[in-house]
N, C-alpha and C positions, 0 to 999 in steps of 0.2 A: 561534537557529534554531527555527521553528514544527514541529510534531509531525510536518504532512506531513512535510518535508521530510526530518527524522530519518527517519520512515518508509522515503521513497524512497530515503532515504541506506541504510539497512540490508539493504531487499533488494540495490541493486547491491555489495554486499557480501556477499551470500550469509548474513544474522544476521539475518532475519525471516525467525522458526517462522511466520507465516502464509499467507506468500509463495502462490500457488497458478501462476500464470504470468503468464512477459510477453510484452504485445502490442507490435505496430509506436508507439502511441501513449503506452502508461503499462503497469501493472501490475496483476494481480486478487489481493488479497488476502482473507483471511475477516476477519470482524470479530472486534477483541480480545473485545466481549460479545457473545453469542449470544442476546438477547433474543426473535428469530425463527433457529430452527435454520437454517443454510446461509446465514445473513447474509454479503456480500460487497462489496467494495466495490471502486471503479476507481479507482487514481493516477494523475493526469496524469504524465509523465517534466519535463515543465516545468512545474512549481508556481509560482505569482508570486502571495506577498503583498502586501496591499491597504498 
């Protein structure tokens, strides 16, 4: 399984501390490194590897 997908797997499980909310499409998470403060980023809910 690719990291997304762990990822997405863990919010719908309520076990991603980064979690912030979810939309109709995917998910807004923070970023594990904080390189720029309030870094964020958007899951698709359908990830499809290449």
């Amino acid at each position: 399984m690719c990291l997304i997908c762990e990822r997405i797997k863990q919010v719908q499980q309520g076990q991603n501390p980064y979690f912030v909310k979810a939309l109709k499409t995917g998910y807004v998470v923070i970023g594990d490194h904080q390189h720029f403060y309030g870094y964020t980023l958007f899951l698709c809910k359908w990830h499809v590897t290449e």
